[in-house]
N, C-alpha and C positions, 0 to 999 in steps of 0.2 A: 929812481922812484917811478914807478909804475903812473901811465896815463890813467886814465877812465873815463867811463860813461856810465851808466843810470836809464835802467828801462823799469819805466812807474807808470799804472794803468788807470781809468776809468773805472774800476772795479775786478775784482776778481774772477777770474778766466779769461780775459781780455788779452790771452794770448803771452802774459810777460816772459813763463820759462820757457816757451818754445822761440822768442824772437835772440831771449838772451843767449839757447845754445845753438841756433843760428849765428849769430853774432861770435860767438867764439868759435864754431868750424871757418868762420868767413877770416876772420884775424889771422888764426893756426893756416889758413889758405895763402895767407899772405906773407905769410913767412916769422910771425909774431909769437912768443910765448905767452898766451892770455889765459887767466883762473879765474870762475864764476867764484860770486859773492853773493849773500842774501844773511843777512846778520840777523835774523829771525825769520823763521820757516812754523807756520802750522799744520800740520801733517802726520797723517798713521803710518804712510808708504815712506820705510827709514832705509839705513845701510851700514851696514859695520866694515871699517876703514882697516886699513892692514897694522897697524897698531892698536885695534881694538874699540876706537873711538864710532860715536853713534851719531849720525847726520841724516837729513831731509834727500829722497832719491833724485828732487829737482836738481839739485846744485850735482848729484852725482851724474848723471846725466849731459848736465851741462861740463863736465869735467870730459867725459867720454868724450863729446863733442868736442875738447879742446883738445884730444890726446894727453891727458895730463892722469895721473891716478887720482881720485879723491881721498881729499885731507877733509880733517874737520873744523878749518879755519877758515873754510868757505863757506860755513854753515853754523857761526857759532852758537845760535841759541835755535831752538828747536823745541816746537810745544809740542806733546800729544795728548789730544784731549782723551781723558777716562771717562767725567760725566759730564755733564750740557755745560757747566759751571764750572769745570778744573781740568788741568792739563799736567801730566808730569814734564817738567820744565830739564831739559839737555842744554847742559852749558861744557861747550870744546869736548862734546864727545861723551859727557861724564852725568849721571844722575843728580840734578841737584836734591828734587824733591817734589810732592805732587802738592800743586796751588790750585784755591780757587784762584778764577780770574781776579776780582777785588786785590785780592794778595798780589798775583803778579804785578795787575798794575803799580801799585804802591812801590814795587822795589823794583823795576826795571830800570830804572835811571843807575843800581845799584851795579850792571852787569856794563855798562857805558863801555870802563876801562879793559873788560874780556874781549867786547865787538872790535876798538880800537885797535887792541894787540894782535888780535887776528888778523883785521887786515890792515895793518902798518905791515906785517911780517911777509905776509903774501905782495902786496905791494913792494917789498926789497927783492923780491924774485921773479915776477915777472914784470911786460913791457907793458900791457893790456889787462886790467879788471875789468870786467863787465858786472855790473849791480843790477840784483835785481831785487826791487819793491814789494809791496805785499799788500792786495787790496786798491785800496783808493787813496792819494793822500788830502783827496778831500773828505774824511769822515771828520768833520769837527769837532763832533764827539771827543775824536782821540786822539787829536791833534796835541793837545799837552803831553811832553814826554815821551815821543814820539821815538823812536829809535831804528825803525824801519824804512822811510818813505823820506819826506824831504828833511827829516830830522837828522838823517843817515849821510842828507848828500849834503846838510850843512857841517856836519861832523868830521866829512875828509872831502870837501871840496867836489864834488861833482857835478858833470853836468847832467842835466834830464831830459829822455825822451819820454813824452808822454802817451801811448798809447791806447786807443777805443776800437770796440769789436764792432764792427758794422753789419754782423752777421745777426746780431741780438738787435736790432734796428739801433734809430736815434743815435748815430756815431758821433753826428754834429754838437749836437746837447751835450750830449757824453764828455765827449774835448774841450766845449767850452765852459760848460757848468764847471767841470774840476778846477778849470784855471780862475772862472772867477772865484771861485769859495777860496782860492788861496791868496795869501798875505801878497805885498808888492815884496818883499825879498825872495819867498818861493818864486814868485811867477818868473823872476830872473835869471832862475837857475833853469827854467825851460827852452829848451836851444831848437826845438823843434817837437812838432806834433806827427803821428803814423798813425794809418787807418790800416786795421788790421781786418785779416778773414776776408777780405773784397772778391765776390764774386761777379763775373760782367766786363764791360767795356768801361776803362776808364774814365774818356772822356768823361761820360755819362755823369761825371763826378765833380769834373773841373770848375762848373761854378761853385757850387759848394765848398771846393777847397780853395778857390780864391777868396770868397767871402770869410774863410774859415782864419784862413790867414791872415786877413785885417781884422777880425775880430780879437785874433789870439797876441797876435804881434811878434808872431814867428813864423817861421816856414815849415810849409807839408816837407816832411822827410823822407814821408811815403806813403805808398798806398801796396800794402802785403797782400797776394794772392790767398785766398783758402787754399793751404795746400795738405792733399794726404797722401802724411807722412806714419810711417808705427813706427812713434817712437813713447816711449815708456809716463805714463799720464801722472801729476803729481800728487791727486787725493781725488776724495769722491766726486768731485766734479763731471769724473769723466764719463765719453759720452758709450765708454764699452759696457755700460750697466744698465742700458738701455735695449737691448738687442736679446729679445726674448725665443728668436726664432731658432727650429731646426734646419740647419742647411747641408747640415754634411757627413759624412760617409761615419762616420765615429762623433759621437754628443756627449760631451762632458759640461754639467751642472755644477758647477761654485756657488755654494749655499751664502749669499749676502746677508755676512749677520750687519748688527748695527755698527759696530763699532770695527768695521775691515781695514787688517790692514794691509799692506806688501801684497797687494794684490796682482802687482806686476811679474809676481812667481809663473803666475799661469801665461804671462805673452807668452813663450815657446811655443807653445799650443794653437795660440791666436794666428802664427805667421803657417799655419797648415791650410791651404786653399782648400779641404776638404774636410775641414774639422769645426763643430759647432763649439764657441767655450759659452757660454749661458752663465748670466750670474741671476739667482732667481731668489726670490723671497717670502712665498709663497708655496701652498703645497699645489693649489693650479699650473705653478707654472714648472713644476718639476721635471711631470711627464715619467717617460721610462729612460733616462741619460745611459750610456755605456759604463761611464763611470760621475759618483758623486765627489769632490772635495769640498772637506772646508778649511777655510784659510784663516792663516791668521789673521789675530782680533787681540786692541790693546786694553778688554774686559772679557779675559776668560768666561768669569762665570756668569756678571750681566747677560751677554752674549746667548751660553747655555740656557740659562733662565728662558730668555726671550727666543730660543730655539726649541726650548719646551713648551711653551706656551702659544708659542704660532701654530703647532701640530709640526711642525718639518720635522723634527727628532724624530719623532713616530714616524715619521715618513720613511727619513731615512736610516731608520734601525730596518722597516720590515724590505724594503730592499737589498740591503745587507745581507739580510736569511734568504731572499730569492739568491745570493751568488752574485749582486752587482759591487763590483770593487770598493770600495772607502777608502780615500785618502787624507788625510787629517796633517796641514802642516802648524808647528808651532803651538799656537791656541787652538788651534781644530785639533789637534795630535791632544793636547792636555784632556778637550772634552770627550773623546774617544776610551777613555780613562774609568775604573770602576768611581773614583773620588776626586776632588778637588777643594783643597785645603787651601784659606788665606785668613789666617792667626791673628797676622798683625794688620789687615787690613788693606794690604799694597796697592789692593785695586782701586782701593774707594769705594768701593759697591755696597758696602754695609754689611754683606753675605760674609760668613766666616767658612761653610763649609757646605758643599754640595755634590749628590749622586749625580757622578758621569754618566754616558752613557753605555757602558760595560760593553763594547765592541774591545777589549784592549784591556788585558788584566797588568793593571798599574796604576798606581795612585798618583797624586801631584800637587806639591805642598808649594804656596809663593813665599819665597822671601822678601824681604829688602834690601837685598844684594840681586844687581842682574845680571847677568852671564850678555858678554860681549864680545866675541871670538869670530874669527873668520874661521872654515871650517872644510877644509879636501881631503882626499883619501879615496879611496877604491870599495865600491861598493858589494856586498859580500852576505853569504847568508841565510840568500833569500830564496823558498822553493815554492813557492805558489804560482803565479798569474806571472808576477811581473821578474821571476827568478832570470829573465834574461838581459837584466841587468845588473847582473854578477860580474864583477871583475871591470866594470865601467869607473873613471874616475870622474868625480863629484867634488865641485869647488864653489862654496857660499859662505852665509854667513848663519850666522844663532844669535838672538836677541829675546829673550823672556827673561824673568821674574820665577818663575816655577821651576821645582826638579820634582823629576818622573821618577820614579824605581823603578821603571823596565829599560835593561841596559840596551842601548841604544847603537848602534855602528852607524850607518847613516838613516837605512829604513829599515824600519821595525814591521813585521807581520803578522797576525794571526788569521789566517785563511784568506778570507781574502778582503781584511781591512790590514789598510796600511800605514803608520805615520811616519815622520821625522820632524828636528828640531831645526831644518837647515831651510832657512830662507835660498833663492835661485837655484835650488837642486835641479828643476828641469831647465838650466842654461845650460850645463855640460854638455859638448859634444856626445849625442847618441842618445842620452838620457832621456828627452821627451820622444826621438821615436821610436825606441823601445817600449817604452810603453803605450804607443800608439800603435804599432803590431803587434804587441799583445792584446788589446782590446778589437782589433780587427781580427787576427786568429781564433780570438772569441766570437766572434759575432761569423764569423765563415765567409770573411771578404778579407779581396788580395790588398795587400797593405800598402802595394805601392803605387796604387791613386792618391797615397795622401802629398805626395810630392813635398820629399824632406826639403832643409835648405841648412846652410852652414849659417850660424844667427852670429856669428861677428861678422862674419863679411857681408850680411843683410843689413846687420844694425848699421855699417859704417855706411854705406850705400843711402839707409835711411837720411843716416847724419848730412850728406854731399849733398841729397836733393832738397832737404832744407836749405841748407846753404842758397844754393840755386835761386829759389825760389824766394829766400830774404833777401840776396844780394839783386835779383831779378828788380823786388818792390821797392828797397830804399835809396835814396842819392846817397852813394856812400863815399862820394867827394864831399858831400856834405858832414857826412859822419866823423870822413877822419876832422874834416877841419874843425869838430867840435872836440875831436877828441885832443888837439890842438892848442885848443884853446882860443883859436883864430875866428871863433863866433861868439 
């Protein structure tokens, strides 16, 4: 039976999935077979697993970090919100159905035995679980039935680190407030407290975290450096949606509808020293970009709607007619579309049927059945702009609700807008810089200022200097001893 540990935060973004796949490069360093866990994930940015199954990209991520493939057992429940009020609810991979909140809450006690089966199963095969939390487990609010947070580590015995961002201030309040809002059985399953994000000189810290520690009645575990690292962000939180500037040789605009998701399609792009990715939301902050996409969105037509009514549709239709590229993956691919048809209502939008934006003569009707497929093959077809990634092989994943009538290979064109249904098409070897010498042979600069890079041997690279940099911040004679049982 597998050890474990439990990384539970202060609040959300507080740092948990980057400490947790920290924590499993650091285990995998040590010689351990360790599987990230998080028995509920709320998130748009998903993954389709080599059996077809649908998971949260944190827990995938942290899989990558351990060297392990991801399963959907380390991610058994999985929300994606459709409206402010309701989420289509993913249980081991599979559609259960779209709830308001009110509803889920009422029947999540009902899913207990899926979370347990999952990881009992994963726990018979590796040495090391890493848990990771969700939120705060001090919302009191929701503390009944709790099945994420310390209801999770009373469920398979965990212990808990508690982690606070110090970068957001108030680190101290943060660590101590959570522990007193918690009961005296929670507070005993905390084996130590981590101040996360710490910029500066230590010391500078040490009364603080002396006093922190008799307040708490456990020990600092640590104190984690800020460190930047690209590694893949787990939902809107993140801080690449903030970065509205032009800085580089080639400027690509990702149209931020409301509802984004897998927006981690576009890193490729991001690791080019010489390339702008902009996610903008507005028609000020569009500009004139090299190339437009938009990405997928887990409300197709909400999304259109609110693309039409921002003015950006207009924006980027009359763009389109000057000859700037359009790229459309998934739900951006659908609204690219003369139509979009949803009969039975899958989305929740209310909307039954709506004019696309005719870049892309093909309709798009949802079901309720979703298409769940990993997806490779060799790219083919294609003679416009980006035809020089013909014969390139292309390996991802497809996750919609909708079928298109325009037959599809991997990318579809007409002049020069372009979609596909494949989530990480630009992870392939060659794939994103192909079409970043295409967009530089357009614009009449030499393509290789953009200084390519091989993205698995970056990504792993990424993964080692986290590592680093967690193993650098926590006593991790302290950690194993927790994980021990010897605290």
């Amino acid at each position: 039976m597998a050890k474990s540990i439990m990384i539970q935060g202060t609040m959300s973004n507080a740092g948990k999935s980057l400490l947790c796949a920290g924590l499993c490069r650091i285990f995998k360093q040590d010689g351990y077979k360790v599987a990230p866990f998080k028995s509920q994930n709320m998130a748009l940015n998903s993954f389709i697993t080599a059996d077809g199954g649908e998971m949260g990209r944190a827990q995938v991520v942290q899989a990558e970090a351990a060297g392990i493939e991801p399963d959907v057992r380390m991610n058994p429940i999985l929300l994606k919100p459709t409206t402010d009020v309701g989420s289509q609810v993913i249980v081991n991979g599979r559609v259960l159905g779209n709830m308001r909140a009110s509803e889920y809450f009422r029947r999540k006690r009902e899913l207990v035995p899926e979370i347990l089966n999952a990881y009992q199963s994963l726990a018979d095969e590796y040495d090391i679980i890493v848990i990771e939390g969700a939120g705060s487990p001090a919302e009191i609010n929701l503390k009944q039935d709790d099945i994420v947070n310390m209801g999770l580590a009373k469920l398979v015995d965990a212990p808990v680190l508690l982690v606070g961002d110090i970068d957001r201030g108030g680190v101290f309040a943060q660590l101590y407030g959570t522990v007193a809002l918690l009961e005296e059985e929670e507070r005993k399953r905390i084996k130590g407290t981590v101040v996360n994000k710490f910029r500066g000189d230590r010391s500078i810290l040490e009364p603080g975290l002396k006093t922190l520690k008799e307040l708490c009645s456990v020990p600092v575990a640590g104190v984690i450096p800020y460190v930047h690292v690209d590694i893949d962000d787990e939902d809107s939180l993140t801080e690449r949606f903030t970065d509205k500037q032009v800085t580089g040789l080639v400027d690509i605009a990702v149209i931020k509808l409301p509802r984004i998701s897998n927006f981690t399609d576009f890193s490729p792009f991001e690791r080019y020293e010489n390339v702008s990715v902009r996610y903008v939301d507005r028609i000020s902050e569009l500009h004139a970009p090299d190339m437009i996409i938009l990405p997928g969105t887990k409300s197709t037509i909400s999304d259109l709607l609110w693309l039409r009514q921002s003015g950006l549709e207009a924006a980027v239709k009359k763009a389109a007619s000057a000859g700037t590229p359009i790229f459309g993956i998934c739900g951006g691919y659908q609204m690219l579309g003369n139509r979009v048809s949803d009969p039975l209502l899958t989305e929740s939008g209310g909307v039954t049927e709506l004019a696309g934006m005719e870049l892309l003569n093909m309709d798009t009707v949802f079901s309720d059945e979703k298409i769940q497929i990993q997806a490779k093959g060799k790219i083919g077809r294609l003679c416009g702009l980006f035809s020089g990634l013909n014969g390139l092989d292309y390996e991802g994943y497809e996750i919609h609700m909708g079928r298109s009538d325009m037959p599809l290979p991997a990318v579809t064109e007409c002049g020069n807008v372009y979609g596909s249904y494949v989530h990480g098409l630009f992870d392939a070897p060659g794939i994103a810089d192909a079409v970043l010498r295409a967009l530089c042979q357009r614009k009449g600069i030499d393509p290789e200022g953009l200084n390519s890079l091989d993205i698995k041997q970056y990504k792993e690279r990424q993964y080692d200097a986290l590592a680093d940099a967690v193993r650098s911040g926590l006593d991790m004679e302290l950690i194993y001893r927790i994980l021990n049982r010897e605290v």
